[in-house]
C-alpha positions in Angstrom: 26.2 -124.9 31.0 29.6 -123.7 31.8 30.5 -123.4 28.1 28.0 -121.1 27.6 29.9 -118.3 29.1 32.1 -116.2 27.1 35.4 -114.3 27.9 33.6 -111.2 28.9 31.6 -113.2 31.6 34.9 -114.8 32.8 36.1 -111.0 33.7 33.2 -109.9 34.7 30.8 -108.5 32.5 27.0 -109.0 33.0 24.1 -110.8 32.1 21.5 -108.8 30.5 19.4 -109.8 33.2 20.7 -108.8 35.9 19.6 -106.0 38.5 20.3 -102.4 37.5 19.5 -100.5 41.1 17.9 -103.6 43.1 15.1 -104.0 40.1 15.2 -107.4 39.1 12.1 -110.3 38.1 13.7 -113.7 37.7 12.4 -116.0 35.2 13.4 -119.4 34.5 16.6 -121.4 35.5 17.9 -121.6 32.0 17.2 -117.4 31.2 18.5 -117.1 34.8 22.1 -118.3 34.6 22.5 -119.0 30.4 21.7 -115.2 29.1 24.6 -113.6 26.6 27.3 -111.5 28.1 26.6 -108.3 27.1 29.2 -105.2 28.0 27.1 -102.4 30.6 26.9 -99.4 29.3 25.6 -97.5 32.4 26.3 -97.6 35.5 29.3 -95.2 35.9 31.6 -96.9 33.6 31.4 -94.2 30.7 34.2 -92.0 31.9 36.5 -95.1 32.8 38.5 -97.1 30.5 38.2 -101.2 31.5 41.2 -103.1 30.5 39.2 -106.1 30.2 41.8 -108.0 29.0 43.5 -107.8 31.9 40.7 -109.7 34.1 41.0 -112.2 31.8 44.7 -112.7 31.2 44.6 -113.5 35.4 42.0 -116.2 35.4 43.7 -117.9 32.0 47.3 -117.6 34.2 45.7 -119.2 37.6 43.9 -121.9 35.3 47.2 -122.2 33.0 49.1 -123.0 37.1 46.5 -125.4 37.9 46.8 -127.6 34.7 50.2 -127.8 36.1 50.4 -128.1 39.8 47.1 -130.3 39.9 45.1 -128.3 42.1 43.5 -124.5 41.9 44.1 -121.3 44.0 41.6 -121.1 47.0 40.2 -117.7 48.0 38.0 -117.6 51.7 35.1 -115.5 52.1 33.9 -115.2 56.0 30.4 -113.9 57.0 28.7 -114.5 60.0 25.1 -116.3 60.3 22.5 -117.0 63.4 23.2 -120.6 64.0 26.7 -120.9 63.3 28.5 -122.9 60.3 25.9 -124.8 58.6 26.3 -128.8 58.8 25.7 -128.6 54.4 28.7 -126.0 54.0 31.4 -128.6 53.1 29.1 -129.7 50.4 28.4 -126.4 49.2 31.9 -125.1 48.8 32.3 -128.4 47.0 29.7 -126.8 44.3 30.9 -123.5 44.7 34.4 -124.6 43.8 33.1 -126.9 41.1 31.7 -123.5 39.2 34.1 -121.1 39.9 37.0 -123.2 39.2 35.9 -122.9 35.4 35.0 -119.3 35.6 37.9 -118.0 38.1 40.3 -120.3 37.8 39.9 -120.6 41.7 38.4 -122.7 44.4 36.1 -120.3 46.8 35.9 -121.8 50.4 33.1 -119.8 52.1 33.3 -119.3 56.2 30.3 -119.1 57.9 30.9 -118.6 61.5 28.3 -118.1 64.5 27.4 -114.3 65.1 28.2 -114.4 68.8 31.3 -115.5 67.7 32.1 -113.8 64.5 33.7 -110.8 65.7 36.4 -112.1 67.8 37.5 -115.0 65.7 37.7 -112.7 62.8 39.9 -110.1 64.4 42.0 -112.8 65.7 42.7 -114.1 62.2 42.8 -110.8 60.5 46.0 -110.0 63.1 47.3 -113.7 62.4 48.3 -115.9 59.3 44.9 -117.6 59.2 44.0 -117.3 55.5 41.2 -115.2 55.0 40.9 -112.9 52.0 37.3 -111.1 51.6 35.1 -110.6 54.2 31.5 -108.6 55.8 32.3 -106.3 58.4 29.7 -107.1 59.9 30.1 -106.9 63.8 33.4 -105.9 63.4 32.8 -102.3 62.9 33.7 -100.8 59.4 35.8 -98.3 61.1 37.5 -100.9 63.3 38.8 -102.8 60.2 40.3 -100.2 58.7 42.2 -98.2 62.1 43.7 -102.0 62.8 45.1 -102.1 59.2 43.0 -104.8 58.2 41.2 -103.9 55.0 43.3 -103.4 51.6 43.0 -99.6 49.1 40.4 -101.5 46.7 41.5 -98.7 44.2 45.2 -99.0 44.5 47.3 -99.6 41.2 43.7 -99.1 39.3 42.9 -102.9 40.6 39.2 -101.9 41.4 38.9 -100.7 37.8 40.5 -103.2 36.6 38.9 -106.3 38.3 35.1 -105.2 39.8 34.1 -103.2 36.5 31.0 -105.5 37.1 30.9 -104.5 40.7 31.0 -101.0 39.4 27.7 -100.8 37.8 25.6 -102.5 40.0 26.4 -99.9 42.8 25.6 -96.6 42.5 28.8 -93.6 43.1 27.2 -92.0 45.6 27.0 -95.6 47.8 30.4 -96.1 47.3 31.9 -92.6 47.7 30.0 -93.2 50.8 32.1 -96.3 51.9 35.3 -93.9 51.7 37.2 -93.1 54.7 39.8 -90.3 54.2 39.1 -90.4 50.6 39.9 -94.1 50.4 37.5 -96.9 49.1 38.3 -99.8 51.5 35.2 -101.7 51.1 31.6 -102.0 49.4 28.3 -101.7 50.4 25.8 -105.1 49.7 23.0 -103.8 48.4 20.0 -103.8 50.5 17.7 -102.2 52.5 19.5 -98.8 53.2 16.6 -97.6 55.1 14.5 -99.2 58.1 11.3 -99.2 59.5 12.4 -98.7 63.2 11.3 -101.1 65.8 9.6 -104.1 64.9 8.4 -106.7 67.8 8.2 -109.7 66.1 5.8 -112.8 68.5 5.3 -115.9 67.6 2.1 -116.9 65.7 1.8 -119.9 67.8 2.2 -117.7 70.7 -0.4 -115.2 69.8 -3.0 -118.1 68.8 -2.2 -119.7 72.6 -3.9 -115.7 74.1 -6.4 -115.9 71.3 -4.9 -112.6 69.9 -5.7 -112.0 66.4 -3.8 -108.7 64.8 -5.8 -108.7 61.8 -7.8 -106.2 64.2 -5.1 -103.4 63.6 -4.3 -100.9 60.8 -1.9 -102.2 58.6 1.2 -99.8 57.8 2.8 -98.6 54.7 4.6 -101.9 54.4 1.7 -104.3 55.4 2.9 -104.6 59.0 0.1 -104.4 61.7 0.3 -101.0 63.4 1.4 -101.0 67.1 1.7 -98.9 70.1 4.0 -99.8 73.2 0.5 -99.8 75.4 -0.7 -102.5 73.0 2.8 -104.6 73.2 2.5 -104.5 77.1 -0.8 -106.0 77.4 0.1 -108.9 75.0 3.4 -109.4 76.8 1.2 -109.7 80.3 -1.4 -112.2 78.6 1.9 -114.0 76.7 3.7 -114.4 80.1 1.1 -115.6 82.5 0.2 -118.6 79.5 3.3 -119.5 78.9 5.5 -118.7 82.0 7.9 -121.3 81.8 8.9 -119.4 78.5 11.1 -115.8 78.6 8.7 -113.2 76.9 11.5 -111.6 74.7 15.3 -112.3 73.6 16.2 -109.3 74.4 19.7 -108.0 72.4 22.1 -104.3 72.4 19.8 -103.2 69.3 17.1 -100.8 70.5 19.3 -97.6 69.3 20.3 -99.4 66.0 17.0 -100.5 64.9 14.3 -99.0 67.6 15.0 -95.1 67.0 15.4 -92.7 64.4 18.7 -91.5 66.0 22.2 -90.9 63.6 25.1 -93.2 64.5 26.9 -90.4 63.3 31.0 -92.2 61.8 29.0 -95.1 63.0 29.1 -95.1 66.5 26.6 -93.9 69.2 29.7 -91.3 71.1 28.1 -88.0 69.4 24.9 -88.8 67.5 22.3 -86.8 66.0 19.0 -86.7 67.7 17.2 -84.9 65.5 18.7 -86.5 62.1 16.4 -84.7 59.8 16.5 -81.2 60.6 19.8 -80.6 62.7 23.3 -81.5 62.0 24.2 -80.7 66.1 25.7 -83.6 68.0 24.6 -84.6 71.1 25.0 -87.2 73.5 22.1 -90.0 73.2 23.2 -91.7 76.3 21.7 -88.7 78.4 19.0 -88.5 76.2 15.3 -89.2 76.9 15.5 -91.7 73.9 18.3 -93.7 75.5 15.6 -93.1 78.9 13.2 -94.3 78.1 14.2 -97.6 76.3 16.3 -98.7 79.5 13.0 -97.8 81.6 11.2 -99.7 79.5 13.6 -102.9 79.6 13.9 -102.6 83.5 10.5 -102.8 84.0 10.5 -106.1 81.4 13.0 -107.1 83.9 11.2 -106.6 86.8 8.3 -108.5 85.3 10.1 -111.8 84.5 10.3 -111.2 81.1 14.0 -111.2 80.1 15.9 -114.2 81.1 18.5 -114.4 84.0 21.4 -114.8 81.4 20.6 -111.9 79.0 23.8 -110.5 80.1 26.1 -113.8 79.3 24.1 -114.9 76.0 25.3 -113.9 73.3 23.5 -115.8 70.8 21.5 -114.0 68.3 17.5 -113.0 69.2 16.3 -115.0 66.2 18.5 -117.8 67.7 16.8 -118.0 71.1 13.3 -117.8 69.4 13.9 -120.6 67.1 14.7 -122.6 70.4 11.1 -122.6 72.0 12.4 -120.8 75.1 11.7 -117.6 73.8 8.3 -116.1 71.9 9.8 -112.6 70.6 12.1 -110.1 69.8 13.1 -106.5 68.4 14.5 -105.7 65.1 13.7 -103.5 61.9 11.5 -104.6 59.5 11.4 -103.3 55.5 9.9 -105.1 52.4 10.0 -109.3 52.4 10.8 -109.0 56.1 8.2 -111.3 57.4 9.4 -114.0 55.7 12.8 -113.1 56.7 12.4 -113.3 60.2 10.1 -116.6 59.8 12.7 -118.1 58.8 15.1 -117.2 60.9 13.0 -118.1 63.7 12.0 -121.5 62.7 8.2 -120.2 63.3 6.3 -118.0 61.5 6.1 -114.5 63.1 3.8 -111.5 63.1 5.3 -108.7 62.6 3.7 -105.7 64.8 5.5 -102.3 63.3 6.0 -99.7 66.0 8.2 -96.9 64.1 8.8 -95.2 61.0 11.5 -95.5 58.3 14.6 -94.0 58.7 18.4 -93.6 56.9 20.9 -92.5 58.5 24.2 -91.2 57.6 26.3 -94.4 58.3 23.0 -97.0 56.4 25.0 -97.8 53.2 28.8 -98.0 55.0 27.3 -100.2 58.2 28.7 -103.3 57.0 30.8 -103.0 53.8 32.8 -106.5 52.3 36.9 -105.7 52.6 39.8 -107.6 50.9 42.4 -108.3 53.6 44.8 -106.2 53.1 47.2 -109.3 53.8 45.7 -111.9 51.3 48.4 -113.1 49.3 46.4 -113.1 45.8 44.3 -109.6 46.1 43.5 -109.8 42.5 41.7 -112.9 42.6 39.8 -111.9 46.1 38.9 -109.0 44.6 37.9 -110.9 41.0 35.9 -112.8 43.6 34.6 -109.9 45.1 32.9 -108.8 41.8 31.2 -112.6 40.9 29.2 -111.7 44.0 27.9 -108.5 42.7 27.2 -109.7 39.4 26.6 -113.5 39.1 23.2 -114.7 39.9 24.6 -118.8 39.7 27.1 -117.7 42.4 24.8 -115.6 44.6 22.2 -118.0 44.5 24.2 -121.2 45.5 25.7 -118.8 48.6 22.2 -117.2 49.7 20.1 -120.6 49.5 22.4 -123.5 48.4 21.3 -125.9 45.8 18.4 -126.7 43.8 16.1 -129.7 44.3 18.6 -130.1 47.5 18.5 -127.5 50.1 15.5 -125.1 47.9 13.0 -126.1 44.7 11.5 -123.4 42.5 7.7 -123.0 42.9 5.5 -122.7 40.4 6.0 -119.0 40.4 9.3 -118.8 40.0 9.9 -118.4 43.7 11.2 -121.3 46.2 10.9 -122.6 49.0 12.3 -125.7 51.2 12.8 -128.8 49.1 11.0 -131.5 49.7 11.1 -132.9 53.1 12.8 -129.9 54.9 12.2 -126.7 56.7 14.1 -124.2 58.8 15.2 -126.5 61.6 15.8 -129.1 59.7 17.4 -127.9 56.2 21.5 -128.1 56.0 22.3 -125.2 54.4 20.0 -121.9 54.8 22.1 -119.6 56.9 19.5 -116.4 55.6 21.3 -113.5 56.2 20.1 -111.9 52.9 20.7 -108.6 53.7 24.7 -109.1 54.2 24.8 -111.0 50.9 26.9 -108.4 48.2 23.9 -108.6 45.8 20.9 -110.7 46.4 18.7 -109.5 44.4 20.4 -111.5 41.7 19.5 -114.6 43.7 15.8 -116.1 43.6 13.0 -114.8 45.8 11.5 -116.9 48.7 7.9 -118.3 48.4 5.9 -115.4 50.1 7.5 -112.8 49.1 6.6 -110.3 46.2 8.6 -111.4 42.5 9.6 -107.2 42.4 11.4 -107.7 45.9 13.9 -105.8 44.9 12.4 -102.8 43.7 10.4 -102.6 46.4 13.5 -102.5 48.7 14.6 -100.0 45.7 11.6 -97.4 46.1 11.7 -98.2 50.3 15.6 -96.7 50.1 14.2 -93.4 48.2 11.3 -92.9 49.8 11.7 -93.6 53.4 10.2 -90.8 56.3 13.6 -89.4 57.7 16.4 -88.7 56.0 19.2 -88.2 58.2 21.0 -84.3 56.6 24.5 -86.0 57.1 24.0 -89.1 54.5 27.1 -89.4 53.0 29.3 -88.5 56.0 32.1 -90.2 57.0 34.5 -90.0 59.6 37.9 -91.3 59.7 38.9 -91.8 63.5 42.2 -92.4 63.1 43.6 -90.0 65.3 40.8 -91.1 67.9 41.5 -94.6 67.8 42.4 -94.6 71.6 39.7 -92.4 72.6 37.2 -94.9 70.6 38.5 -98.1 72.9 38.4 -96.2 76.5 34.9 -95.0 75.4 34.0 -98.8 74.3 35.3 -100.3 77.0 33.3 -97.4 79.2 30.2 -98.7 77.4 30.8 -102.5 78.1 31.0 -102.0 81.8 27.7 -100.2 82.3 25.6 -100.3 79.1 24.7 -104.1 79.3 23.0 -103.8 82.7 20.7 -100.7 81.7 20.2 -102.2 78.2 18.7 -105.7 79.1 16.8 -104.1 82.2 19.0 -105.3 85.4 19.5 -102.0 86.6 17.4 -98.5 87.8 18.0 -95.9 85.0 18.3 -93.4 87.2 21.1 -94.8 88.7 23.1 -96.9 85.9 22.4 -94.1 83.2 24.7 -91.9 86.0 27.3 -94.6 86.4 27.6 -94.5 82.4 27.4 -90.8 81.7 30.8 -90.8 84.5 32.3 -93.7 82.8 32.1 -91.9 79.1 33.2 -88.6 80.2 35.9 -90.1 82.1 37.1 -91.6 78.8 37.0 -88.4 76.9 33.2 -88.4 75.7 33.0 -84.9 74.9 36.6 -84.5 73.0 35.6 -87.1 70.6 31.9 -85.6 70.2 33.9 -82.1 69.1 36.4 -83.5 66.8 33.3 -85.5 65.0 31.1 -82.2 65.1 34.0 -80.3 63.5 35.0 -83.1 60.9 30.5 -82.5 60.4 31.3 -79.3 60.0 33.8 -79.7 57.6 31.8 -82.0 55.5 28.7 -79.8 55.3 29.9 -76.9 54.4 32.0 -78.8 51.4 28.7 -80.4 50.0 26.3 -76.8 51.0 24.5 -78.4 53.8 23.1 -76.5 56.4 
């Protein structure tokens, strides 16, 4: 297969069938990974000039030192998953290696740490000689990364024309201009869902069938989801919690402004957000807000039910973790196109879905969690040469998202997959399904319940969602507010917790916070971010 490929692929041209936007419909293995190269010719790559030969001449050098020194170049991509490092990675890596070692001229070592986990361990790394050289954001904070020094100028000496030209058309300019922080492009965007449908509970089938609670009794939503109110949820959290009391109701998690409101995370973080996304571009405070209110009432009085376990504060293992356990029957999230099947998965258990909002983007959607080069890897060409097979190589992206055929996935009859034989999601070795982190997977196959045009559908979800946040686009480079950032972080870790998983009255920890934020300069960092708004709106004529 590997002969196949021609120079172009090698540097990074595409497949004629791969996704332009997130519109793809895979067909066979063979037409999958064995189409001509061709070179794009949209995409945003008219008015650039591609030294292709360039790409090239570095993968022919890095293959020319291996002949000689016996073994290839390794490059390290980190992401985080729900369960931690998967017990088939080694053997993975083995295949990744094995593919890219021909195409690259490199060995790619993917990893894959815990969630609870990732955060720390990657900072820790980032600030140490640990060799890491491309990696999500993802709990880190996009912002974080680059005030700490740890992300690398993807456009310096022309090396992001020069080396993601593939990467280039496969993400629109507007989703990468918004990934630029003081003009800079330090990272890029996967592509995914951009837009949520806020709040989703997501209970256990089993769970339901134990109360003898059939949904199919509710309207269904614009994405298929049963439609819920909170009243509704409450009564099948009393019925779910006297049947199964030795089991906690919900896994309850620091996600209910993320994913259960329509409020902007305005530079992406909650200290000056916009309440009213779609019409005003005002900040205000959410944590006095009667959003912020009436979520922790609503937790407190899960609390005082029994329904959130003893060690919500202490656990930090993912929601979709403690459900796939058994000691847990449900959790909050977002939901969007495919989603069911996403969260089945996760959770080990097929899920239903009950969808309680409405979809939302806000400014921050497509910069949440961008994939940086380190700024200290000591090949950046080849990270970032890596950087661009996972935007535009569907044999790559396909052995990262689901690992390899008639091993850890088979193709269905449809062209979708599923487990192979003999496995499922507690017991497969390599299905860390975090699909939405993945740089593109909508090169990758589509799971067996799911919808072939997946990625269109995610495609027309992005454009057409309810709310719009005005300030799409924005970014804020904190810099100069780095300290006041931490003080007011460290303000939120000491009283948020209790009033977000329910141990404490409202009334009196939403007081304790409001002190704590203001004491660490709440309302100097909410005027610098309005007047950097400001500055940005009136540039683009927004008003």
């Amino acid at each position: 297969m590997r002969g196949k490929f021609t120079s172009l692929l090698l540097t990074g041209a595409l497949f004629t069938t791969l996704l332009t936007g997130c519109n793809i419909t895979l067909g066979s293995e063979d037409d999958l990974y064995e189409s001509d190269a061709v070179i794009p010719k949209s995409g945003g790559l008219e008015s650039t000039e591609i030294d292709y030969e360039k790409a090239a001449k570095a993968i022919s050098e890095r293959k020319a030192l291996a002949r000689q020194s016996g073994e290839y170049q390794k490059i390290v991509v980190a992401f985080l998953d729900w369960t931690g490092r998967p017990i088939g990675l080694g053997r993975i890596n083995e295949a990744i290696s094995a593919y890219t070692e021909e195409k690259l001229g490199l060995d790619v070592e993917l990893m894959i740490m815990d969630y609870s986990e990732y955060a720390d361990s990657m900072k820790f790394m980032l600030s140490s000689e640990y060799q890491v050289d491309l990696f999500s954001t993802c709990t880190l904070g996009y912002n974080e990364c680059i005030n700490d020094g740890y992300v690398l100028d993807l456009e310096e000496n022309g090396m992001f024309d020069d080396y993601c030209a593939g990467l280039k058309s496969k993400v629109r300019e507007d989703y990468l201009d918004a990934c630029r922080v003081g003009g800079v492009l330090y990272g890029t965007p996967p592509i995914k869902d951009y837009a949520i449908e806020t709040c989703a509970v997501c209970i256990g089938k089993e769970y339901l069938d134990g109360i003898g609670y059939n949904a199919d009794g509710l309207p269904l939503g614009e994405l298929g989801y049963p439609k819920a109110t909170w009243d509704e949820i409450n009564d099948i959290y009393a019925q779910l919690h006297d049947k199964y009391p030795d089991k906690y109701v919900i896994a309850t998690q620091d996600n209910f402004l993320t994913q259960g409101s329509s409020v902007d995370n305005l530079g992406g973080d909650y200290y000056g957000t916009l309440l009213d996304p779609e019409n005003s571009l005002v900040v205000k405070d959410v944590y006095s807000s009667d959003v912020f209110k009436e979520w922790c009432l609503r937790t407190y009085e899960w609390n005082q039910k029994g329904y959130i376990s003893e060690d919500a504060l202490t656990n930090e293992a993912a929601a979709s973790t403690r459900v796939k356990s058994g000691d847990y029957m449900s959790m909050i999230a977002a939901c969007k196109p495919g989603y069911k099947t996403q969260v089945s998965g996760e959770c080990g258990r097929e899920m239903v879905v009950f969808d309680l909002g409405e979809s939302f983007m806000s400014s921050s959607a497509v910069s949440a969690i961008p994939w940086c080069v380190n700024k200290d890897s000591k090949d950046k060409i080849a990270a970032m040469q890596v950087l661009d097979s996972l935007y535009t190589d569907p044999y790559l992206e396909n052995l990262i998202c689901w690992g390899q055929k008639d091993v850890d996935y088979k193709v269905t009859s449809n062209g979708t997959i599923t487990y192979a034989d003999g496995l499922d999601a507690n017991t497969s070795a390599y299905y860390p399904n975090v699909i939405w982190l993945m740089p593109n997977p909508y090169l990758a196959y589509v799971w067996k319940g799911d919808p072939p045009d997946l990625g269109q559908q995610i495609s027309d979800f992005n454009d057409n969602c309810d709310i719009r946040s005005k300030a799409i686009g924005f970014t804020w480079d904190n810099t100069e507010y780095a300290a006041e950032y931490r003080q007011l972080q460290n303000a939120y870790e000491e009283y948020a917790p209790m009033l977000i998983h329910g141990f404490v009255d409202p009334e009196e920890g939403i007081a304790k916070l409001e002190t704590a934020l203001n004491a660490a300069g709440l309302e100097d960092y909410m005027t610098a971010k309005q007047n950097a708004l400001n500055a940005w709106a009136f540039e683009n004529n927004i008003f």
